[in-house]
C-alpha positions as CSV (number, residue, x, y, z in Angstrom):
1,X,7.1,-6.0,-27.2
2,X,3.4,-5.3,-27.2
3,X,2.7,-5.7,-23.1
4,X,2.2,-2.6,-21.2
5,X,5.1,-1.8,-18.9
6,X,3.3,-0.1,-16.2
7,X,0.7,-2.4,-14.0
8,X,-1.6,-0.8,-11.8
9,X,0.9,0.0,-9.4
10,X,4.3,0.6,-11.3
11,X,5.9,-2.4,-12.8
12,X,6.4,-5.3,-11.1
13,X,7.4,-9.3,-12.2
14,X,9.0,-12.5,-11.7
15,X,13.0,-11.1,-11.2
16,X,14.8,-11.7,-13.9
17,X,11.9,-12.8,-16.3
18,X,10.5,-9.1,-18.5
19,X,9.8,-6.3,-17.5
20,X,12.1,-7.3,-14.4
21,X,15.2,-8.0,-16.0
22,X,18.7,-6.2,-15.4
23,X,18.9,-4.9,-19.0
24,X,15.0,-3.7,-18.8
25,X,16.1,-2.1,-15.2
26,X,19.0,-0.4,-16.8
27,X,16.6,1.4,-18.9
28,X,14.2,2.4,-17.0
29,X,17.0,4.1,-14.8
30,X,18.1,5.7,-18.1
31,X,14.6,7.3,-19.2
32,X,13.4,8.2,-15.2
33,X,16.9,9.7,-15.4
34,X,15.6,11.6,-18.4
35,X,12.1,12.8,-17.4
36,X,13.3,13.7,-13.8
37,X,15.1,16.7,-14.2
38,X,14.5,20.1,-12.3
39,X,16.5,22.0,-15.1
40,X,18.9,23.0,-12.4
41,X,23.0,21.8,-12.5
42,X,22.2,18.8,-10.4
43,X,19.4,16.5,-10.1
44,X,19.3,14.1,-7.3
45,X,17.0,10.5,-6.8
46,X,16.4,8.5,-3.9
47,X,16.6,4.5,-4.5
48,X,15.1,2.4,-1.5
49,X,14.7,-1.0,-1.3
50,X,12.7,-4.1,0.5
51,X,14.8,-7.7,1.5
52,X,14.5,-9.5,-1.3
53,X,17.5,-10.9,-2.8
54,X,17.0,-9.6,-6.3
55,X,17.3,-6.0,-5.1
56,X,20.7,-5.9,-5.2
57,X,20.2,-6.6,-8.8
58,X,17.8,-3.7,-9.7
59,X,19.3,-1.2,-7.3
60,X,23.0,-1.7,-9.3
61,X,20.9,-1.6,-12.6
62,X,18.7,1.4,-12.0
63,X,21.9,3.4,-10.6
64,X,23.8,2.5,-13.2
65,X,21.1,4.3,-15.8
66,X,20.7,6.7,-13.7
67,X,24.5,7.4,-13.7
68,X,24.7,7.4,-17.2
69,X,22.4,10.6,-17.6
70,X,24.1,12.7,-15.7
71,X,22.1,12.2,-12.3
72,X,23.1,11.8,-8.8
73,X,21.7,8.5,-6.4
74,X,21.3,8.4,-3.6
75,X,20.8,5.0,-1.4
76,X,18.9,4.2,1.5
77,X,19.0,0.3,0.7
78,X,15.9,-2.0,2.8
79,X,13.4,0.9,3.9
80,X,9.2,0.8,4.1
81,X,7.9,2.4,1.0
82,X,6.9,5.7,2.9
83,X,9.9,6.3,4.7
84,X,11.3,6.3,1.1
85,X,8.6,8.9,-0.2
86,X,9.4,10.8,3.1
87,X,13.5,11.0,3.1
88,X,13.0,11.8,-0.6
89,X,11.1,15.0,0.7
90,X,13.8,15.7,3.5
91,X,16.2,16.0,1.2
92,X,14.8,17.7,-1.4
93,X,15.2,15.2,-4.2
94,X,13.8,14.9,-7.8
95,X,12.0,11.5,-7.4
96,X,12.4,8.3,-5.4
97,X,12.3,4.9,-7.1
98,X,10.9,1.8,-4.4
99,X,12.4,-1.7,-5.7
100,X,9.6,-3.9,-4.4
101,X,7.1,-6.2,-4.9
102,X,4.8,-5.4,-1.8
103,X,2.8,-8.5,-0.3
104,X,4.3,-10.8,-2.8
105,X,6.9,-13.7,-2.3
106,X,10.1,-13.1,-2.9
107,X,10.5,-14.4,-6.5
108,X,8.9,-11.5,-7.4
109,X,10.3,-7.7,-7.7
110,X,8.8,-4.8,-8.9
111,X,10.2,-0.6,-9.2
112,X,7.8,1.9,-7.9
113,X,8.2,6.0,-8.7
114,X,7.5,9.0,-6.5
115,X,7.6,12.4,-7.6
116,X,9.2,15.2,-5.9
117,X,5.9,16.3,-3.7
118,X,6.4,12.0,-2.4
119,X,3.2,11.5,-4.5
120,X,3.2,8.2,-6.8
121,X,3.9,10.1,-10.4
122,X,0.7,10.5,-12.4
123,X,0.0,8.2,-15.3
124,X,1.2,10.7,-18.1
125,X,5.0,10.0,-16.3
126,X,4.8,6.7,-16.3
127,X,3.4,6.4,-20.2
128,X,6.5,8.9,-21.1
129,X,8.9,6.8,-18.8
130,X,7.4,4.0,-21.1
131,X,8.1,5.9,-24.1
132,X,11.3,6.3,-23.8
133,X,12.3,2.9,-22.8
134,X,10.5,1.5,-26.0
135,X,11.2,4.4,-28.3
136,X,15.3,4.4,-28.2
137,X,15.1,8.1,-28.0
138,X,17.7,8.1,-25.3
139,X,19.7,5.9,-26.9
140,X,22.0,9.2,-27.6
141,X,21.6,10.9,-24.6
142,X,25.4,9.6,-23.0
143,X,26.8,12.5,-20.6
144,X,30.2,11.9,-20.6
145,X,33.3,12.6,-18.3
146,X,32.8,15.2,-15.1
147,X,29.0,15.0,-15.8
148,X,28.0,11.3,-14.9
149,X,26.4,11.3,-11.9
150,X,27.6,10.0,-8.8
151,X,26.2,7.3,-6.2
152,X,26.3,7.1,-2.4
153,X,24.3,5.6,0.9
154,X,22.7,7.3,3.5
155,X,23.4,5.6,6.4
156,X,20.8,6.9,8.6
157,X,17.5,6.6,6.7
158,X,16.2,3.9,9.1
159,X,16.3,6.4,12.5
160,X,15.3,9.2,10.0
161,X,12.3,7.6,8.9
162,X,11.8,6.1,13.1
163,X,11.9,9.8,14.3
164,X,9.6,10.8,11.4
165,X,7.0,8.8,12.6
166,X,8.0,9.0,16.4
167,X,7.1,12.6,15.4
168,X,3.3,12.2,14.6
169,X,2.1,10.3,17.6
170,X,0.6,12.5,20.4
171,X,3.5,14.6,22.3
172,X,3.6,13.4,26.2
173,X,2.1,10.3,25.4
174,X,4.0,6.7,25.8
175,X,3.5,3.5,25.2
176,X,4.4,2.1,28.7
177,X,2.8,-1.1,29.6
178,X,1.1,-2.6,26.4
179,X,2.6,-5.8,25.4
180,X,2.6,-5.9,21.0
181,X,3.6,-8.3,19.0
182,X,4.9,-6.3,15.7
183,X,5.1,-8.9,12.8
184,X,7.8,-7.6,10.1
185,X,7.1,-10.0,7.4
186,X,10.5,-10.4,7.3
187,X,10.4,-7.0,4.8
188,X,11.5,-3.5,5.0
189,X,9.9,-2.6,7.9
190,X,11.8,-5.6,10.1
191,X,14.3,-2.3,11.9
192,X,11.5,0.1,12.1
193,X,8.8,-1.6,13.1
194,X,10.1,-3.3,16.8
195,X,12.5,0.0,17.2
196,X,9.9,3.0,17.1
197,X,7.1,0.5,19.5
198,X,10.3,0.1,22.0
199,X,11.3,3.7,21.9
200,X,7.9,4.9,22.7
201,X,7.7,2.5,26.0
202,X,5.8,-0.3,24.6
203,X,7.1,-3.8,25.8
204,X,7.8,-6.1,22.2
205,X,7.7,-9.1,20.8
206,X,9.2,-9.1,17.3
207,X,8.7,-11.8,15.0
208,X,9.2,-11.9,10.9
209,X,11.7,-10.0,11.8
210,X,15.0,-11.9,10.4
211,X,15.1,-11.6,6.6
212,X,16.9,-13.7,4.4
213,X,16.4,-12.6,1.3
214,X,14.1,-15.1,0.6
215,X,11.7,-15.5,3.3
216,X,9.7,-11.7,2.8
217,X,6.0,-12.6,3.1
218,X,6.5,-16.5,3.8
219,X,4.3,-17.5,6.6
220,X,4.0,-14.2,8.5
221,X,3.0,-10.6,7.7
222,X,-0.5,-8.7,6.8
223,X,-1.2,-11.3,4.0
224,X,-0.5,-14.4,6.6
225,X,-1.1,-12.6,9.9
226,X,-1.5,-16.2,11.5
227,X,1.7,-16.6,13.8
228,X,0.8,-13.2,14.7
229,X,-2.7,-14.1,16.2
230,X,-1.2,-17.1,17.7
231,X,1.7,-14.9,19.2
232,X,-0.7,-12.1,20.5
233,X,-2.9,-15.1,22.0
234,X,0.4,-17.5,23.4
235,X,2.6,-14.2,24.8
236,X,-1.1,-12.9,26.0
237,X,-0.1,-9.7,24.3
238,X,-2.5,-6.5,24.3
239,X,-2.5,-6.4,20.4
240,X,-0.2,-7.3,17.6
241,X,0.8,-5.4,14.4
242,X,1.3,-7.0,11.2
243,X,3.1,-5.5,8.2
244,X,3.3,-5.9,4.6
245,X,6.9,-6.2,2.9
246,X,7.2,-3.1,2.0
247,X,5.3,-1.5,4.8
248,X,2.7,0.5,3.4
249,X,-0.2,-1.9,4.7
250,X,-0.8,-3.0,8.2
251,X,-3.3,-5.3,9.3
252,X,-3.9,-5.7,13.6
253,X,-5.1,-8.0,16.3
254,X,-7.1,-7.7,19.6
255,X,-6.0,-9.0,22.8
256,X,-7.8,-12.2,21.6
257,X,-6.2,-13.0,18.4
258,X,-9.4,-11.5,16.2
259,X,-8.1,-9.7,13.5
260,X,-9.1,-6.2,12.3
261,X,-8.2,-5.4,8.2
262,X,-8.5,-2.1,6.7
263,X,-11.7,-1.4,7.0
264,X,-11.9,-2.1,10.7
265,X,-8.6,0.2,11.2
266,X,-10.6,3.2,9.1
267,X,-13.6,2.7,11.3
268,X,-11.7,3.0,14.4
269,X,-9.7,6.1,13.2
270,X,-12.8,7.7,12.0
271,X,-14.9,7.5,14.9
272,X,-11.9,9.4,16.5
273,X,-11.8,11.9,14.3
274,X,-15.4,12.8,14.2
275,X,-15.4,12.9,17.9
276,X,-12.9,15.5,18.2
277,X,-14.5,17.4,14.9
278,X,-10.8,16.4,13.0
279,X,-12.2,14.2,10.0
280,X,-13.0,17.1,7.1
281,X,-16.2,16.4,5.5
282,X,-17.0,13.8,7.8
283,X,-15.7,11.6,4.9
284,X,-13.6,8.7,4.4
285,X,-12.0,7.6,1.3
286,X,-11.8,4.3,0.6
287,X,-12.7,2.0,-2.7
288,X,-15.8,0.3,-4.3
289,X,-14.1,-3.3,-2.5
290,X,-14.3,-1.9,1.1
291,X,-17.1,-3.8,3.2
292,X,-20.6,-2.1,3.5
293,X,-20.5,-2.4,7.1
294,X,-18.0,0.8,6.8
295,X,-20.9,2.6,6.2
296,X,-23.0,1.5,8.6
297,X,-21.0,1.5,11.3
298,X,-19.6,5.4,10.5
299,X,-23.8,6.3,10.2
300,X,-24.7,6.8,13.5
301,X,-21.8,8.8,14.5
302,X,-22.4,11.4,10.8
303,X,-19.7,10.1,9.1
304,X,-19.6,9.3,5.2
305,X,-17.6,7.0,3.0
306,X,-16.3,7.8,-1.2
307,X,-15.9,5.6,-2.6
308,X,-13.0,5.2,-5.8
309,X,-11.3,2.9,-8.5
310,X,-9.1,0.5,-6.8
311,X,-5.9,0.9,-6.2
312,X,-4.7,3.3,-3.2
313,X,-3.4,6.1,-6.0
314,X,-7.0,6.4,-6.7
315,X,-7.9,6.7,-2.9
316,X,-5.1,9.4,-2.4
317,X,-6.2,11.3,-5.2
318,X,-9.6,11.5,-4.1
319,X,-8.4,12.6,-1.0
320,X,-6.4,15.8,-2.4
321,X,-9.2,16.1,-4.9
322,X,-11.7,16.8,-2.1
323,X,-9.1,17.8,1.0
324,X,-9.7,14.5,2.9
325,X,-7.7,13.5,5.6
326,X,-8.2,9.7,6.2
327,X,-8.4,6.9,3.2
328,X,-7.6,3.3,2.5
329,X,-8.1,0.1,1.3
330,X,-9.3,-2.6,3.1
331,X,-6.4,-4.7,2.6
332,X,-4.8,-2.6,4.9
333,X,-3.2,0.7,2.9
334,X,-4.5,3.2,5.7
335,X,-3.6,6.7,4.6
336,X,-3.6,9.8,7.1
337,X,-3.2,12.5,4.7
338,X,-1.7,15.3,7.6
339,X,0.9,12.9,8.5
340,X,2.5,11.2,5.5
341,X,1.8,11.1,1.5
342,X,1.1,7.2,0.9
343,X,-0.3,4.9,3.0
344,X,2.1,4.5,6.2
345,X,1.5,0.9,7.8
346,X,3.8,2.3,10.7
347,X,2.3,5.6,11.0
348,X,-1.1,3.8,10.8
349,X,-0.3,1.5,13.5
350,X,0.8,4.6,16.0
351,X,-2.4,6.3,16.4
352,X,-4.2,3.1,16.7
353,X,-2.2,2.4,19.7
354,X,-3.0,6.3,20.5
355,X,-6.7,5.9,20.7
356,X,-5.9,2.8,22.6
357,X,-3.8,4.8,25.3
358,X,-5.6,8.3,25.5
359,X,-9.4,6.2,25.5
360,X,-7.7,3.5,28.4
361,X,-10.0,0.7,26.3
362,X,-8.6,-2.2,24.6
363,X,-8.7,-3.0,20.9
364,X,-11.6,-4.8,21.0
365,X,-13.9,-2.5,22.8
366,X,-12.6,0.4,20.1
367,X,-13.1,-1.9,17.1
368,X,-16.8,-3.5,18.1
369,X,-18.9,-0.4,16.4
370,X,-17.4,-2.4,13.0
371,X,-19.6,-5.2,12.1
372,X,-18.4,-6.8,8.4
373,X,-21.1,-8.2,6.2
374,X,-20.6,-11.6,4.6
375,X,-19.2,-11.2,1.4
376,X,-18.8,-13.7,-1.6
377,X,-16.5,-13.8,-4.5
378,X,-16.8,-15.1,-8.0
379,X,-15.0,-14.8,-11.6
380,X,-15.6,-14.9,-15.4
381,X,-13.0,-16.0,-17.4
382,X,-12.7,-13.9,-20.4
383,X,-12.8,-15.1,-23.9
384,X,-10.8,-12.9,-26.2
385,X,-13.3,-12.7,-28.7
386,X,-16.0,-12.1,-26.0
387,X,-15.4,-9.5,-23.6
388,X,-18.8,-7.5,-22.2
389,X,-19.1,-4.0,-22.4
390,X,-18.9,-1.4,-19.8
391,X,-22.4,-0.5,-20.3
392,X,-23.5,-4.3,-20.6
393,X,-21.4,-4.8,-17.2
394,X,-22.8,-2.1,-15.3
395,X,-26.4,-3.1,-16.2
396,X,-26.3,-5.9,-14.5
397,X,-24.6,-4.6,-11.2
398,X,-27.8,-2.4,-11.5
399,X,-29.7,-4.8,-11.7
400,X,-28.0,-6.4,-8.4
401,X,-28.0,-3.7,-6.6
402,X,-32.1,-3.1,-6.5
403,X,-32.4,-6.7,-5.9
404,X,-30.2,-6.0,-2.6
405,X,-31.8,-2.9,-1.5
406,X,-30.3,-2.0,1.5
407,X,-29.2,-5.5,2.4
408,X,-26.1,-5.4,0.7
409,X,-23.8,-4.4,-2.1
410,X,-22.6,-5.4,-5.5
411,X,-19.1,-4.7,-7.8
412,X,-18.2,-6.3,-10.9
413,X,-15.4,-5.3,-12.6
414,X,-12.5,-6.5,-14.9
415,X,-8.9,-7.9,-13.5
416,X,-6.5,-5.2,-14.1
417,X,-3.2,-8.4,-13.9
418,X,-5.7,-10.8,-15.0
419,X,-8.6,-12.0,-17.7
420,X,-11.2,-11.8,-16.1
421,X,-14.5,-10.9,-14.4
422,X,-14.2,-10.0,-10.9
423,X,-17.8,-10.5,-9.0
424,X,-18.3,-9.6,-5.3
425,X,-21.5,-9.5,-3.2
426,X,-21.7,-7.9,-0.1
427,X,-25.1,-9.6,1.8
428,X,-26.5,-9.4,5.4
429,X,-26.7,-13.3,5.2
430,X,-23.7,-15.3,3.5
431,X,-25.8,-18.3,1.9
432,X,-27.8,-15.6,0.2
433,X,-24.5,-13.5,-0.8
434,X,-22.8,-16.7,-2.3
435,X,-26.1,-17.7,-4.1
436,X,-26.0,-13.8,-5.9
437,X,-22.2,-14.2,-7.0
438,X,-23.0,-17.5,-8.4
439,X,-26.1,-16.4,-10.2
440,X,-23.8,-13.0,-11.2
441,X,-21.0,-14.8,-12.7
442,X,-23.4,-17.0,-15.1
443,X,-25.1,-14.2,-16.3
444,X,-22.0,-12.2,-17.2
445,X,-20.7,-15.9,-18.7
446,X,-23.9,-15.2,-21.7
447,X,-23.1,-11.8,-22.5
């Protein structure tokens, strides 16, 4: 086996093709069980879940590894990714495992790791977790008798997690009178999502809300958000709230169907903050993909944007690395640092509707200092006897990037699932954005 377990965001796959097979699921829960000890009599991880129908397949597999060295599980079964990284906190566990392939369909699975802070584990974990399961070092390692570990369900993650969040929107404050359509994507967040909106006043219309097993992420939720617009537009709703399946992302929609991504959501949240002096550094975190018009549209009221590597791990470790508060990515992982660990598409969602109530404006008016530039997208296949240099690559955004000036922006960087080239250009005008990418991409094609 010479592929890499660990993608850019823990392992993920086609169920039941490698890495995400039973046996490979078995011992993963056998080397995490391993790794995650606190050297105490007991050690104690969290298992949560989305809907899709091969979870019942990896949450049986990873318990039973787990089991077999000696630790206890605990189950929370279909939960959003950061209520998992938060009832793994409550309860003082060693590490929380989320079976989940986030925005993708439902053939697809995937087992992501939190350490015992709720933080996603640090890449030296996951290359030992790795280790091990290659290695056959715990091949040995077989507790036996009174010291397998045990395996039980907590039944009330979901009004846990509810109350959790309840818990950060602004005390006194309701949401009596605003009409929202909350999209589920038929995913973890389908119990959480309509039940904390109702039990704050708001009046809701739930849809993606009846999972199957096989529906998570088919035709609704923040990577189809169209039934959603449609909804908001047909119900003549005040704004509608579109999840991810696993709930860490959350796109949104005015009272007229336009919709509002990440960066819009960071924008709105920032402005916020600076205005009540709550935004430390008077920075936002967010990644070299985010849309220039973040910037522009945070200038005039001092705010900043740094930028990172892709992937939100990156974002929240910027964040802790320079004590920022508010981060994200623009496809919707909006992180508020005081309230939760990972990005909370519920959480998220809440102190929109906050600004919303407290400023008496709707969505629209809030969201209008945004203004997006046309962006354009290209890719280099990559030969594997050709592939550029770093230096060669970053020459020639260089290069791009003093041709823009301050009209735009330019990233090129390698796939980290795929090979290739990734070219984006971020220009004032879209003809002369798409014309860049093109003229990008052929260049890096001759290196």
């Amino acid at each position: 086996m010479t592929e890499r377990l660990f993608g850019t965001d823990g392992i993920r796959g086609v169920a039941n093709n490698w890495p995400m097979t039973a046996e490979m699921a078995l011992r993963i829960g056998r080397a995490a069980g391993h790794i995650f000890q606190n050297g105490n009599e007991t050690h104690t991880v969290l298992i949560g879940k989305d809907t899709r129908l091969s979870g019942y397949l990896f949450e049986n597999a990873l318990t039973a590894g787990l089991c077999s060295m000696g630790v206890n599980v605990l189950l929370v079964g279909p939960l959003p990714t950061p209520g998992v990284s938060y009832i793994m906190r409550s309860l003082r566990c060693d590490a929380a495992i989320m079976i989940s392939a986030s925005h993708n369909a439902f053939h697809y699975n995937g087992i992501k790791f939190f350490g015992r802070d709720g933080f996603k584990i640090a890449d030296e974990v996951e290359e030992e977790i790795e280790r091990l399961v290659t290695s056959g070092d715990i091949d040995n390692i077989r507790p036996t008798a009174e010291q397998i570990g045990t395996a039980r369900r907590i039944d009330d993650a979901v009004g846990r997690y509810i109350e959790f969040a309840k818990a950060t929107f602004p005390k006194g404050m309701r949401l009596d009178g605003l009409r929202i359509v909350c999209d589920c994507a038929h995913g973890a967040s389908y119990k959480v999502g309509p039940m904390a909106l109702s039990e704050l006043g708001a009046d809701v219309i739930a849809i993606g809300d009846r999972p199957n097993g096989r529906n998570i992420n088919e035709g609704y939720g923040s990577t189809q958000p169209e039934e959603m617009r449609a909804t908001v537009i047909r119900e003549r709703a005040d704004v509608g709230v579109a999840f991810d399946g696993d709930g860490d992302r959350v796109l949104m929609a005015d009272e007229e169907g336009r919709m509002l991504d990440g960066n819009a959501l960071l924008v709105l949240l920032a402005i916020d903050m600076l205005e009540h002096d709550a935004l430390p550094g008077h920075t936002v975190a967010t990644t070299i993909m985010a849309n220039g018009g973040l910037e522009r549209a945070l200038a005039p009221y001092g705010g900043k944007v740094l930028r990172t590597n892709v992937g939100d791990r990156c974002v929240v470790e910027a964040m802790r690395a320079h004590g920022y508060n508010l981060g994200g990515e623009s496809s919707g992982h909006v992180i508020l640092l005081e309230h939760n660990v990972t990005g909370d598409a519920l959480i998220a969602a809440l102190h929109v509707l906050a600004i919303m109530v407290r400023k008496d404006q709707p969505l629209s008016v809030l969201a209008a200092p945004y203004r997006p530039l046309p962006e354009a997208h290209a890719t280099v296949p990559l030969d594997k006897k050709r592939r550029p240099s770093p230096e060669a690559l970053d020459q020639v955004r260089q290069e791009a990037e003093a041709e823009l000036g301050e009209a735009g922006r330019a990233v090129i960087r390698p796939s980290g699932t795929e090979p290739i080239i990734r070219v984006m250009v971020q220009h004032e005008r879209l003809r002369d954005a798409e014309k860049l990418a093109k003229a990008l991409a052929k260049r890096i094609g001759a290196l």
